[in-house]
Short mmCIF file of the C-alpha atoms (twelve columns), coordinates in Angstrom:
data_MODEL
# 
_entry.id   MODEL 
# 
loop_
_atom_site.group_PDB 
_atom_site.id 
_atom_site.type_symbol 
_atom_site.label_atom_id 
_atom_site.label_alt_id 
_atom_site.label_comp_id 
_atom_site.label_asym_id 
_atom_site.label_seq_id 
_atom_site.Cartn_x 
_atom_site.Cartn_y 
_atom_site.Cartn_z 
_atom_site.pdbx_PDB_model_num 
ATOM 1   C CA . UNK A 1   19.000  16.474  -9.587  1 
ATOM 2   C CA . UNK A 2   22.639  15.303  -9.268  1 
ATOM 3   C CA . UNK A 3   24.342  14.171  -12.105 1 
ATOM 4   C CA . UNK A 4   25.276  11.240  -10.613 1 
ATOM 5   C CA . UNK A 5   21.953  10.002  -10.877 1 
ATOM 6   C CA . UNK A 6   21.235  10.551  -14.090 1 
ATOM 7   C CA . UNK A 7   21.090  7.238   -15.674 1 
ATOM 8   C CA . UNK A 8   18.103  7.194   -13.365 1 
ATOM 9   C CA . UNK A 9   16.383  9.772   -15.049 1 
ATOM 10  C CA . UNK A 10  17.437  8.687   -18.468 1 
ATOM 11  C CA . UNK A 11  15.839  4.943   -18.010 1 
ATOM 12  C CA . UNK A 12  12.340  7.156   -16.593 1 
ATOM 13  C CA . UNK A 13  12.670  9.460   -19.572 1 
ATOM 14  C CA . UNK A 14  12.801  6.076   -21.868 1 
ATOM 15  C CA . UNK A 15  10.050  4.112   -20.157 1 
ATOM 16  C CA . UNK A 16  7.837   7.548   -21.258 1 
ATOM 17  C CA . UNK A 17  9.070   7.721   -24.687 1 
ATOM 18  C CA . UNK A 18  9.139   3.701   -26.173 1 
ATOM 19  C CA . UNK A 19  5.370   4.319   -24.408 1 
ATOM 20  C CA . UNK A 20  6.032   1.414   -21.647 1 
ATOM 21  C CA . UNK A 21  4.914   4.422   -19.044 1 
ATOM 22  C CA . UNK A 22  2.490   6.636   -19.735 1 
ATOM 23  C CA . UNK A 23  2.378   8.600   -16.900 1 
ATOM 24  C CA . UNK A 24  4.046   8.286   -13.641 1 
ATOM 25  C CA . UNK A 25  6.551   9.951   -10.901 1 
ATOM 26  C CA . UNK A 26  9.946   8.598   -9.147  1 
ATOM 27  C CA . UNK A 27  11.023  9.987   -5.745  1 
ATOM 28  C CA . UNK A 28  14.683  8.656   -4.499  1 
ATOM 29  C CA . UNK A 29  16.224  9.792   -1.341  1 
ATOM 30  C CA . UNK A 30  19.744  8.453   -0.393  1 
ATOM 31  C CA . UNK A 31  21.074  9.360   3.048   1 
ATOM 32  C CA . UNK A 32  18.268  11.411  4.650   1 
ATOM 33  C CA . UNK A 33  18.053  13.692  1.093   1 
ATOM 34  C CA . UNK A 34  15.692  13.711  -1.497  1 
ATOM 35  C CA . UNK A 35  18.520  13.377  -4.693  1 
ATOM 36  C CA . UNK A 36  15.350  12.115  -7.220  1 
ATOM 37  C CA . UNK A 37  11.927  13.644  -8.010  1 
ATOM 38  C CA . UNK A 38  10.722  12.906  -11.737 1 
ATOM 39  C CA . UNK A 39  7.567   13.055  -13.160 1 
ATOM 40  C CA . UNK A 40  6.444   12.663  -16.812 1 
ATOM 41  C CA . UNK A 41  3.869   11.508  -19.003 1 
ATOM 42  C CA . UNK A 42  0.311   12.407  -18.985 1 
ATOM 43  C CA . UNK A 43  -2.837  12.149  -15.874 1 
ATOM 44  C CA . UNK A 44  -5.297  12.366  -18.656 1 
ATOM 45  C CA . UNK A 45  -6.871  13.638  -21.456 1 
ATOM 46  C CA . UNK A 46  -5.009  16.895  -22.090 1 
ATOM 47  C CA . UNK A 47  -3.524  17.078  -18.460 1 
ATOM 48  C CA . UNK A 48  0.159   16.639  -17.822 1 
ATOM 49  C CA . UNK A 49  1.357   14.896  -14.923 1 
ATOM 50  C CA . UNK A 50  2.337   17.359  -12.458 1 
ATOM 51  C CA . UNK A 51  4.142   17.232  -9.200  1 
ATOM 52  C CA . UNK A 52  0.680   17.011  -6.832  1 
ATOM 53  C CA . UNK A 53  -0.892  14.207  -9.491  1 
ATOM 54  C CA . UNK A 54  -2.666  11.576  -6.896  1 
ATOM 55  C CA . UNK A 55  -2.993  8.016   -8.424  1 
ATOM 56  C CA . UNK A 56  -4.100  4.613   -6.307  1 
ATOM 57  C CA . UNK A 57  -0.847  3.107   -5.891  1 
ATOM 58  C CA . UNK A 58  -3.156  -0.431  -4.750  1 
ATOM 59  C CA . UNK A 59  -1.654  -2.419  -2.107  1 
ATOM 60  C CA . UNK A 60  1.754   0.200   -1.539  1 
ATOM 61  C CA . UNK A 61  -0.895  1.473   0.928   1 
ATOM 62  C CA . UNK A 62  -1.242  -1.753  3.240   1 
ATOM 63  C CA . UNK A 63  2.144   -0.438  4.986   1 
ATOM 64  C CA . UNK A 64  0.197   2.930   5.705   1 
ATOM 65  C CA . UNK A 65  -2.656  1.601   6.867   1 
ATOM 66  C CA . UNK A 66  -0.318  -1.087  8.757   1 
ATOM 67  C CA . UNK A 67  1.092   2.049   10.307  1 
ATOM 68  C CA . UNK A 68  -1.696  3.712   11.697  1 
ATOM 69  C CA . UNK A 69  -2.017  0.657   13.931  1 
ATOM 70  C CA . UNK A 70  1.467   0.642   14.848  1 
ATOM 71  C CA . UNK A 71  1.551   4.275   15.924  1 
ATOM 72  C CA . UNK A 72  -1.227  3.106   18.530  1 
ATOM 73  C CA . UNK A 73  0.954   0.150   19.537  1 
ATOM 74  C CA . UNK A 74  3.595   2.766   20.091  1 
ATOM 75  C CA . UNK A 75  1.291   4.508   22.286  1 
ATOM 76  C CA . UNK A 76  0.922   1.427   24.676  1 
ATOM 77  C CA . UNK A 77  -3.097  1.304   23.525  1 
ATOM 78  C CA . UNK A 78  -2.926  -1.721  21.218  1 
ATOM 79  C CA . UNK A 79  -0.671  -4.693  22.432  1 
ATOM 80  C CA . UNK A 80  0.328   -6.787  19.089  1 
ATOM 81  C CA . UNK A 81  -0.706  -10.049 21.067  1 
ATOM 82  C CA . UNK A 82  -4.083  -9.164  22.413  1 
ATOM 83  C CA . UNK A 83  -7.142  -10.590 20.206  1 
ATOM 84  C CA . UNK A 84  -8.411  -8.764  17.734  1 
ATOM 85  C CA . UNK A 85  -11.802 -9.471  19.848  1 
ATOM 86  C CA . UNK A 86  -9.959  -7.563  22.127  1 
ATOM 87  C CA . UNK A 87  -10.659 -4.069  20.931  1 
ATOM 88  C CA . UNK A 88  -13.558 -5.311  18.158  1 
ATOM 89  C CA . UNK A 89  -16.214 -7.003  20.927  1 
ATOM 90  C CA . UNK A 90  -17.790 -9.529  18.252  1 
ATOM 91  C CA . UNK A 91  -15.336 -10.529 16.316  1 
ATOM 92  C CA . UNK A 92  -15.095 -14.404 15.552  1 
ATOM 93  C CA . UNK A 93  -12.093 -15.261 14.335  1 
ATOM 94  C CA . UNK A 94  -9.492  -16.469 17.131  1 
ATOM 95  C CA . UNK A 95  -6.525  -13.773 15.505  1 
ATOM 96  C CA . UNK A 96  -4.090  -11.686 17.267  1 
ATOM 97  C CA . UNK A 97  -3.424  -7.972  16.035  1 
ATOM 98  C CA . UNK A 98  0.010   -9.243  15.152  1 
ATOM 99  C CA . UNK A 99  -1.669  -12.272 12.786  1 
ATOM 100 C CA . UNK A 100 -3.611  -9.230  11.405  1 
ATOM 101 C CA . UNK A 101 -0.663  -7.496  10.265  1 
ATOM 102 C CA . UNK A 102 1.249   -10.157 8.633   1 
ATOM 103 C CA . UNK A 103 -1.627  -11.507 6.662   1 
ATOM 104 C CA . UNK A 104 -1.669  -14.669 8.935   1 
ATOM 105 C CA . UNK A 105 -5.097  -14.200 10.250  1 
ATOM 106 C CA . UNK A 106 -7.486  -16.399 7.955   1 
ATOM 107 C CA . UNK A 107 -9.831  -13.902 6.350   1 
ATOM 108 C CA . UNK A 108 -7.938  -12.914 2.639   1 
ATOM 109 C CA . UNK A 109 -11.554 -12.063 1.317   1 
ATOM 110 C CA . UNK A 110 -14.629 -10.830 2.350   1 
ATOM 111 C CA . UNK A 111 -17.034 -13.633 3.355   1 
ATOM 112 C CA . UNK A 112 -20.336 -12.631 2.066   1 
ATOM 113 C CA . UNK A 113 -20.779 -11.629 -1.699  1 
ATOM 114 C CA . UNK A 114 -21.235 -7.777  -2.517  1 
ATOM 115 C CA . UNK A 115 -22.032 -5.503  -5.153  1 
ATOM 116 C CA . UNK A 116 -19.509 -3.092  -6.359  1 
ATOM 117 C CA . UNK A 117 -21.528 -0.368  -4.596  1 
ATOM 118 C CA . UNK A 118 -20.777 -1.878  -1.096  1 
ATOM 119 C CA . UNK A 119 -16.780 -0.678  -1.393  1 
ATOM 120 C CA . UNK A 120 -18.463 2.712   -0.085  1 
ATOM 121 C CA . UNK A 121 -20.176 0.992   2.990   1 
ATOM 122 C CA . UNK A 122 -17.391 0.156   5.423   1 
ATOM 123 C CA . UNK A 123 -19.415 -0.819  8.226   1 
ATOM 124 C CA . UNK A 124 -21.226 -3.533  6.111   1 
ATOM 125 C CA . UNK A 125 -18.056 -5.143  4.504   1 
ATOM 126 C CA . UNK A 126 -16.455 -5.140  8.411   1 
ATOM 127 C CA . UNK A 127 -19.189 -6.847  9.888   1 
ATOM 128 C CA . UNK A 128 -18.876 -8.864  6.628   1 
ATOM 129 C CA . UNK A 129 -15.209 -10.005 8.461   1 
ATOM 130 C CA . UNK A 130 -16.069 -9.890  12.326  1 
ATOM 131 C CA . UNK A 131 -18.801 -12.526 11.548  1 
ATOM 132 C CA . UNK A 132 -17.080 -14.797 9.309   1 
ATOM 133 C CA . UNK A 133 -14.726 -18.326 10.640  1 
ATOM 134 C CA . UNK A 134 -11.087 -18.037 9.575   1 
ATOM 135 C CA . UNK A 135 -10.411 -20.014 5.914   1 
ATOM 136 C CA . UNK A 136 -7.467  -21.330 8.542   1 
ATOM 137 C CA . UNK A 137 -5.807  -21.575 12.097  1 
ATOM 138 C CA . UNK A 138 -4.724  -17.843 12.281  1 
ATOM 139 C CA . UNK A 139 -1.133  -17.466 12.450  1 
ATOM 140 C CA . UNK A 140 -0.682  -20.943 11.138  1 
ATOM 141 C CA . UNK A 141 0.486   -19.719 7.327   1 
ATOM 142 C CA . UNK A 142 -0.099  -16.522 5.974   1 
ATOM 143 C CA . UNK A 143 -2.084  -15.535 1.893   1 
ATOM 144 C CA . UNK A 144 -1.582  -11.848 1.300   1 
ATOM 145 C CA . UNK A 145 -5.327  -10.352 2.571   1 
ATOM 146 C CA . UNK A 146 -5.553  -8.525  -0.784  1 
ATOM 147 C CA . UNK A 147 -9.187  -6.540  -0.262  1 
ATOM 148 C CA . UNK A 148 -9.835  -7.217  3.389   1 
ATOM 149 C CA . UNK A 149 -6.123  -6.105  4.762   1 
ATOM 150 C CA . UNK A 150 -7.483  -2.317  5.315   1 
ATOM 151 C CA . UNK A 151 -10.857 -3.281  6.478   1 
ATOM 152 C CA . UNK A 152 -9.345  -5.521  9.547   1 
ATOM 153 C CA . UNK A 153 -6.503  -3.020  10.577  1 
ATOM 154 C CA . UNK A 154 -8.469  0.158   10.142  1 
ATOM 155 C CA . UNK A 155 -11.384 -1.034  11.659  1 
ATOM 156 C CA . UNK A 156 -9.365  -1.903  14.944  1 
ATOM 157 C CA . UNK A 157 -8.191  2.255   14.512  1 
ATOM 158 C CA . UNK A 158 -11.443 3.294   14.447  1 
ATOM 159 C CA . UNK A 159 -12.211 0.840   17.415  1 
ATOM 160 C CA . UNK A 160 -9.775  1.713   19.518  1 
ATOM 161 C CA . UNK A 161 -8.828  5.605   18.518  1 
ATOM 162 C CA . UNK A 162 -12.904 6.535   17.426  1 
ATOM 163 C CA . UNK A 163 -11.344 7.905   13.875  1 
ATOM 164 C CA . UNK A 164 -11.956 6.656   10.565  1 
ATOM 165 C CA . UNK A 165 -8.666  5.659   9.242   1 
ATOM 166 C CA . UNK A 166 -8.320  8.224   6.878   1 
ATOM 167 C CA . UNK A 167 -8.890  10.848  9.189   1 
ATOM 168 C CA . UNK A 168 -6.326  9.331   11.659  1 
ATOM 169 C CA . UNK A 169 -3.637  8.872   8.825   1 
ATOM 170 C CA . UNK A 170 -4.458  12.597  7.745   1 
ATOM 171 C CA . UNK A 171 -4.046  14.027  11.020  1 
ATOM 172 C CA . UNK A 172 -1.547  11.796  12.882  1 
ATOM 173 C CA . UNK A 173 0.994   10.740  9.991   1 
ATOM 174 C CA . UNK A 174 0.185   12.397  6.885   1 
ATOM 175 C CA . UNK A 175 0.004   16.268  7.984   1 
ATOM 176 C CA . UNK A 176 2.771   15.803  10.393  1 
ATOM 177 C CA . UNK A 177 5.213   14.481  8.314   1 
ATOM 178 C CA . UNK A 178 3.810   16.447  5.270   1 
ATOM 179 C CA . UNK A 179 2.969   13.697  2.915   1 
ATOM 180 C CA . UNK A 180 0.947   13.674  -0.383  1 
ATOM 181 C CA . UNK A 181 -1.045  10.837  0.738   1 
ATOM 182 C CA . UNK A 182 -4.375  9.600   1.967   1 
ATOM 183 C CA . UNK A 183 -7.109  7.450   2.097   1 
ATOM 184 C CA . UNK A 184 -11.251 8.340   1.037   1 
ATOM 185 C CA . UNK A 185 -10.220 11.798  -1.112  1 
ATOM 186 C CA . UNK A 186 -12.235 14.930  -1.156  1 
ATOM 187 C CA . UNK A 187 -13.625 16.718  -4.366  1 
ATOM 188 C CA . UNK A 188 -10.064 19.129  -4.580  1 
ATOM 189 C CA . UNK A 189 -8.043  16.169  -4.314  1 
ATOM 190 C CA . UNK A 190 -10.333 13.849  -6.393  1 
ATOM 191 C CA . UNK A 191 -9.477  16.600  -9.126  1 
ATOM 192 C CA . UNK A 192 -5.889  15.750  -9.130  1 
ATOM 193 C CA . UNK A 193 -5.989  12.282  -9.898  1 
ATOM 194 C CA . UNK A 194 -4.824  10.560  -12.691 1 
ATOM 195 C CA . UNK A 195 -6.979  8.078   -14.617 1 
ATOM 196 C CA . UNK A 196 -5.145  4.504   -14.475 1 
ATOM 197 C CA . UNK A 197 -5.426  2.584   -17.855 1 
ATOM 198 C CA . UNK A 198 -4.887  -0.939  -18.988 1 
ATOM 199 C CA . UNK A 199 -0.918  -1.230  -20.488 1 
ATOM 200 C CA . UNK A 200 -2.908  -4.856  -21.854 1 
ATOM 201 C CA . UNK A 201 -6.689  -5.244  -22.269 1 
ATOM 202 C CA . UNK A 202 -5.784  -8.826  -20.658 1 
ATOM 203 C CA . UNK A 203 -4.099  -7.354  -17.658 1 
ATOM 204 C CA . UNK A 204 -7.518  -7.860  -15.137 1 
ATOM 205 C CA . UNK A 205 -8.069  -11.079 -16.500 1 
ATOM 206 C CA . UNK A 206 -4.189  -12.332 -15.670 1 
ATOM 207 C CA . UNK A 207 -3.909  -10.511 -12.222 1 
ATOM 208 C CA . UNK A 208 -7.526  -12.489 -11.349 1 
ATOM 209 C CA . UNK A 209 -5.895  -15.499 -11.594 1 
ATOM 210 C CA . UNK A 210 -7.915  -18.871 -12.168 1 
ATOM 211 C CA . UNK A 211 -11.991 -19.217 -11.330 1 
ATOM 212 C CA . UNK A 212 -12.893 -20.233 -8.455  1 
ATOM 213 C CA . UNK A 213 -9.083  -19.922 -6.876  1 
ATOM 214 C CA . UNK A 214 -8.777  -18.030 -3.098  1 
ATOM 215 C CA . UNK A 215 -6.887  -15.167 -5.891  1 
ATOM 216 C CA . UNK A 216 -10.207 -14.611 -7.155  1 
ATOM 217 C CA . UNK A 217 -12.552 -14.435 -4.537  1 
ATOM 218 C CA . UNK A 218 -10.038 -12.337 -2.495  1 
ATOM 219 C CA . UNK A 219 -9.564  -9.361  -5.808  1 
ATOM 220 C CA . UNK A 220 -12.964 -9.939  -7.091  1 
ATOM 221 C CA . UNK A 221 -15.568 -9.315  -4.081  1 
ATOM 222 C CA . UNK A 222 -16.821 -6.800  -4.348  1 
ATOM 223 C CA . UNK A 223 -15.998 -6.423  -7.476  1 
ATOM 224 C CA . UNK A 224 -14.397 -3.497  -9.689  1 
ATOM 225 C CA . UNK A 225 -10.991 -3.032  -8.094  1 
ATOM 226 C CA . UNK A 226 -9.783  -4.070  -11.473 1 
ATOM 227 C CA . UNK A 227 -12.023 -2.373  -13.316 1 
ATOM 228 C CA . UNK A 228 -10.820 1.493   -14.749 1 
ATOM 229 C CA . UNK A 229 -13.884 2.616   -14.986 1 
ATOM 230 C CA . UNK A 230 -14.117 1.851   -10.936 1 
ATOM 231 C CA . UNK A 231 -11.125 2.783   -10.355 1 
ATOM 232 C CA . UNK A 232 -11.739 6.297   -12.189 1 
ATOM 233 C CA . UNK A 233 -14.698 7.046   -10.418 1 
ATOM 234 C CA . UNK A 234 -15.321 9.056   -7.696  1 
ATOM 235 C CA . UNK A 235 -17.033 6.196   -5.711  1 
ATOM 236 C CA . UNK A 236 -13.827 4.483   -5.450  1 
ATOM 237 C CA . UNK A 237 -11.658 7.713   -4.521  1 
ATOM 238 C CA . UNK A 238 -14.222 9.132   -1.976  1 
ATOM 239 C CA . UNK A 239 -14.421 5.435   -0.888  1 
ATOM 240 C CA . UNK A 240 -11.767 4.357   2.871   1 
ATOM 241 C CA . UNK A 241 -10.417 0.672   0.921   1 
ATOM 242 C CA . UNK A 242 -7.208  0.904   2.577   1 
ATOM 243 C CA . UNK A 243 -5.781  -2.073  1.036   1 
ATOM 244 C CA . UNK A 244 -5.851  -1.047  -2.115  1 
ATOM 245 C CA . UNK A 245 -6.774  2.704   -2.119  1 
ATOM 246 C CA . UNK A 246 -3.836  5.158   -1.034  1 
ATOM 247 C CA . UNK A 247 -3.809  7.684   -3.539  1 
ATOM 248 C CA . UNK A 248 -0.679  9.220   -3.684  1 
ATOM 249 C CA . UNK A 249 2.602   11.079  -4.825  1 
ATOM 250 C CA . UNK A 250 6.060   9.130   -4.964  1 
ATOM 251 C CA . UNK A 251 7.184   11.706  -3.554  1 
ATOM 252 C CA . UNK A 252 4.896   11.138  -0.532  1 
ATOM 253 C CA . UNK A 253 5.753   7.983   -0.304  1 
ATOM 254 C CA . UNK A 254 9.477   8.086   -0.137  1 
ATOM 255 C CA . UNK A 255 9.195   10.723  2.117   1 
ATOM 256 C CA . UNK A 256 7.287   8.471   4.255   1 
ATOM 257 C CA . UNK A 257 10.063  5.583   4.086   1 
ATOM 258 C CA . UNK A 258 12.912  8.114   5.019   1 
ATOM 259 C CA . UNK A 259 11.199  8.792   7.873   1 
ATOM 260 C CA . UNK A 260 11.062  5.276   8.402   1 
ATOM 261 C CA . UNK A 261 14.542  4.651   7.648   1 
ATOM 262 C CA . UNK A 262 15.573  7.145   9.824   1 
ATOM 263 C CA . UNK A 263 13.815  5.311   12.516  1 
ATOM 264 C CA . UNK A 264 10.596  7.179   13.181  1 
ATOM 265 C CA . UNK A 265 11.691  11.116  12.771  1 
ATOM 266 C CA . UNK A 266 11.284  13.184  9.523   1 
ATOM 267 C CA . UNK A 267 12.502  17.259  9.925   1 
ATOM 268 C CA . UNK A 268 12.754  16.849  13.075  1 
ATOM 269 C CA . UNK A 269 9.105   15.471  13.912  1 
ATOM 270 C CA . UNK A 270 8.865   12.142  16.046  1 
ATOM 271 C CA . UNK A 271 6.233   10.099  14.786  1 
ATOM 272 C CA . UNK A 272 7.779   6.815   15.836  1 
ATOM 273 C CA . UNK A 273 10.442  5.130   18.449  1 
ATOM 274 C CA . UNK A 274 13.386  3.428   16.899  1 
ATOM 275 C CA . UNK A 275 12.073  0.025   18.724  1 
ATOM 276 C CA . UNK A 276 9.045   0.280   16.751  1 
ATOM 277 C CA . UNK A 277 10.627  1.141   13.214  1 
ATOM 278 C CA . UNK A 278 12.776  -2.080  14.297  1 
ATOM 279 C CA . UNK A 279 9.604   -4.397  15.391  1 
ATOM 280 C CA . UNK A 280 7.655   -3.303  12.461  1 
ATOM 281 C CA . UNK A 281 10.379  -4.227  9.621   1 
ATOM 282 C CA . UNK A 282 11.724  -7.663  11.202  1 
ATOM 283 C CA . UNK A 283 10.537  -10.354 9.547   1 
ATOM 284 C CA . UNK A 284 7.427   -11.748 11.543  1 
ATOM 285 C CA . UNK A 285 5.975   -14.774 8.704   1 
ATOM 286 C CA . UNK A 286 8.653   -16.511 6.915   1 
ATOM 287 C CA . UNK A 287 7.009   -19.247 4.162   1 
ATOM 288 C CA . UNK A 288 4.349   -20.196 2.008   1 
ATOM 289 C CA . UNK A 289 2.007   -17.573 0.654   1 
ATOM 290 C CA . UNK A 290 -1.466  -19.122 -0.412  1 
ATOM 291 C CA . UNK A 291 -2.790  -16.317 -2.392  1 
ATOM 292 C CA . UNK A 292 0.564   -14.786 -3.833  1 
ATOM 293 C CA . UNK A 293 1.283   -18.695 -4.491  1 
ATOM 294 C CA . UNK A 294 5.832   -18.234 -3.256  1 
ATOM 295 C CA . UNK A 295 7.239   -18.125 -0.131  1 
ATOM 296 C CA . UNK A 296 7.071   -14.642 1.411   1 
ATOM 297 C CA . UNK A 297 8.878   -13.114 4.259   1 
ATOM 298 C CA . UNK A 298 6.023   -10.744 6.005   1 
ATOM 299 C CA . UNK A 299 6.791   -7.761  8.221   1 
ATOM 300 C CA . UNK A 300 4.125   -6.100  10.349  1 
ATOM 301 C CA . UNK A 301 2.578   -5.422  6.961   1 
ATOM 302 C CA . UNK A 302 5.319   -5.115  4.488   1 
ATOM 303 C CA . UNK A 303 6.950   -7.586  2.617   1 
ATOM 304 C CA . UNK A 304 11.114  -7.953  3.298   1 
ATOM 305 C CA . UNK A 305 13.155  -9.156  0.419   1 
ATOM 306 C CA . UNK A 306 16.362  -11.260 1.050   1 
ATOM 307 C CA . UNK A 307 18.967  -7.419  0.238   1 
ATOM 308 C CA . UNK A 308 17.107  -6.279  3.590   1 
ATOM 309 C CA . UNK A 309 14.633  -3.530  2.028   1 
ATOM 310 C CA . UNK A 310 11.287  -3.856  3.417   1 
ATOM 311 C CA . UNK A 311 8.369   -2.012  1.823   1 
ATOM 312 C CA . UNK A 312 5.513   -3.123  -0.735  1 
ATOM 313 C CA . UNK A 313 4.573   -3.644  -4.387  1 
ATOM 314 C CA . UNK A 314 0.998   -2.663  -5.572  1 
ATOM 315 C CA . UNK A 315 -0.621  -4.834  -8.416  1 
ATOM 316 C CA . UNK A 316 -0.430  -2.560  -11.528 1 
ATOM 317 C CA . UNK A 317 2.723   -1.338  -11.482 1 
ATOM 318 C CA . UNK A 318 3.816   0.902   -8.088  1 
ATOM 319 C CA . UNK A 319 5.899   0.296   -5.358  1 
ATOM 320 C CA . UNK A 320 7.604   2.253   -2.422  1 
ATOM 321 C CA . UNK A 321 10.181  0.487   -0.030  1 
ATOM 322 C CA . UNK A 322 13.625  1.251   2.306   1 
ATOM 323 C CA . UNK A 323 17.058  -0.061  1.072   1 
ATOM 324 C CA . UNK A 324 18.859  0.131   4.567   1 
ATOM 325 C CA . UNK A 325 22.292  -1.434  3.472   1 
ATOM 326 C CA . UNK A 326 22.026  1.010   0.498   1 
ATOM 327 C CA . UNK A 327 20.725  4.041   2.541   1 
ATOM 328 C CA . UNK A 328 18.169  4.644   0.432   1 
ATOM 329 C CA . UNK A 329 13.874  5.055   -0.088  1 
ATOM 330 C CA . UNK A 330 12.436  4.349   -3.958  1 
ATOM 331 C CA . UNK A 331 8.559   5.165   -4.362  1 
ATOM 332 C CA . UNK A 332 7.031   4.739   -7.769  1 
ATOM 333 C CA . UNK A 333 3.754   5.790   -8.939  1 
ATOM 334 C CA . UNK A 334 2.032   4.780   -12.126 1 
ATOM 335 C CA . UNK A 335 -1.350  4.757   -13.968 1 
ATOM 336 C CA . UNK A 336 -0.446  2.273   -16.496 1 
ATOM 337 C CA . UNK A 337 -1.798  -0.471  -14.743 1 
ATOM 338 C CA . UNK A 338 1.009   -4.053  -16.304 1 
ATOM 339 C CA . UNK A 339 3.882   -5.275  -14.811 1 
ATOM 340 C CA . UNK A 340 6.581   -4.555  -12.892 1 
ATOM 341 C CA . UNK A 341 9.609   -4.336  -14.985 1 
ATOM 342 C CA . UNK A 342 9.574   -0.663  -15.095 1 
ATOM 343 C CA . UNK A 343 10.517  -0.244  -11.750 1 
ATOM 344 C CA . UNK A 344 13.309  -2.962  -12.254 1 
ATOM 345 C CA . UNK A 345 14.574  -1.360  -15.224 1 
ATOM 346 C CA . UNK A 346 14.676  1.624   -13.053 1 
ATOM 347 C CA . UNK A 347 16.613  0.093   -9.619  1 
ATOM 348 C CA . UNK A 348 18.513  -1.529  -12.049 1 
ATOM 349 C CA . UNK A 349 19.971  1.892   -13.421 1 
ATOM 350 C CA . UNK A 350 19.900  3.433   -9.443  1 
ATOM 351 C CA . UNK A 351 22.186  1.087   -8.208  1 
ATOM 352 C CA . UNK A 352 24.563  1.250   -11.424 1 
ATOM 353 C CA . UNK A 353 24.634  4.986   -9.650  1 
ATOM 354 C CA . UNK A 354 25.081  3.779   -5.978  1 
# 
């Protein structure tokens, strides 16, 4: 790593000691290089965190999954306007592909109460959605579709393509552009994750949010997601729950945004056209978020901040996004499932560098 950036590594090296972190990796890449790849801490009992540790990052993999879509939109075989009903013959609710993708489409959580065995039984919890009425007029505000996000957009992948979504981002985006990444893990890689723990016993009970609120019944059916012993198991990591189940490396995903940020080619290898990157990262939603409670500016599935970078936070603690004005990708990957100061602490300390 470049000196320069070694306040960076300092304020990781001091989240890991003072025991804020206790296990986790940083990937930075500023103008097309990788300049940052940390990792520290521990994956588990008497494992060290290595380079190839997997851990669910939660919802930093709605963008993925948001991008398997997009490639077939790029492809001219989804058109962003067409109804979802469209490519998904049965499906009720009135939404475009574009209200889909910018969590405008009315169906933040799954209809029809499960048990925490159905997050294995895909076809179930999507009929779950293609049945149920729309909690509003899609498109006419948006509520972040915590759970159901992954079942909507990789369901209309598998409709439209034939693949399972984690299949499709393996072989289309993934192995291409040689990211540490994917969705519904086999036994090898199911060996290399790391366990996520509580930083607060409270920490499920807080990110639940208040009984009977939309936050609720949107993170809490089918229930477990918050759970560690769920989220440990190897139900949940064999398990396709795209919206909150990429397991991954930073260094995966920040390869991932560079590609992005360099619209839509990595080493070389075209994934993307420029006119897509652009479409996909212009703000489509601006305004009131119903279950995230603020105002939120949505992309075609990420969330842009007012500085111009455009990527997504997962509930626990990780986040990967593109800096454009700054010319740079962040991904961070933790198993200490609290807040998000860490990664503050830690773009606080990049851009001192910048």
């Amino acid at each position: 790593m470049h000196a320069r950036f070694a306040p960076v590594r300092d304020c990781f090296h001091d989240l890991l000691s003072s025991g804020r972190e206790t296990g986790a990796s940083l990937s930075v890449w500023h103008d097309g290089v990788p300049v940052i790849e940390l990792v520290g801490g521990a994956a588990g009992a008497d494992r060290p965190w290595r380079p190839d540790t997997l851990v669910d990052v939660y919802s930093v993999g709605k963008p993925v999954v948001a991008l398997c879509l997009l490639l077939l939109v790029d492809r001219g075989r989804v058109d962003l306007d067409a109804p979802v009903s469209a490519y998904w013959p049965g499906f009720r609710a009135p939404a475009t592909v574009r209200q889909v993708l910018t969590h405008t489409a009315g169906l933040p959580a799954f209809p029809v109460p499960r048990p925490a065995a159905a997050i294995a039984d895909w076809d179930l919890l999507c009929a779950d959605l293609a049945a149920a009425e729309p909690e509003w007029t899609p498109g006419a505000v948006a509520g972040e579709h915590a759970w159901t996000y992954g079942h909507l957009v990789g369901e209309l992948v598998r409709r439209v393509d034939g693949r399972p979504v984690g299949r499709f981002l393996a072989e289309e985006i993934a192995g291409p552009w040689r990211l540490d990444l994917a969705f519904g893990l086999g036994e090898a890689d199911r060996r290399r994750c790391a366990d996520v723990s509580y930083g607060d016993p409270a920490w499920p009970d807080r990110m639940r949010g208040e009984p009977g609120s939309l936050r609720v019944r949107a993170l809490d059916n089918p229930p477990g997601g918050l759970d560690v012993a769920m989220v440990n198991s190897d139900l949940w990591r064999a398990a396709e729950i795209p919206a909150v189940n990429l397991h991954a490396t930073a260094a995966g995903l920040a390869r991932l945004y560079a590609g992005l940020l360099a619209g839509g080619t990595l080493d070389g290898v075209r994934l993307f056209s420029a006119e897509l990157v652009a479409e996909a990262t212009r703000v489509q939603y601006s305004g009131p978020d119903l279950l995230l409670d603020r105002p939120v500016d949505w992309t075609l599935g990420m969330q842009w901040e007012p500085d111009g970078s455009w990527g997504m936070a997962g509930i626990g603690g990780s986040s990967a996004w593109a800096d454009p004005d700054r010319g740079y990708t962040f991904a961070y990957a933790t198993a200490r499932l609290a807040e998000h100061d860490r990664v503050e602490d830690l773009v606080e300390a990049l851009h001192s560098c910048l």
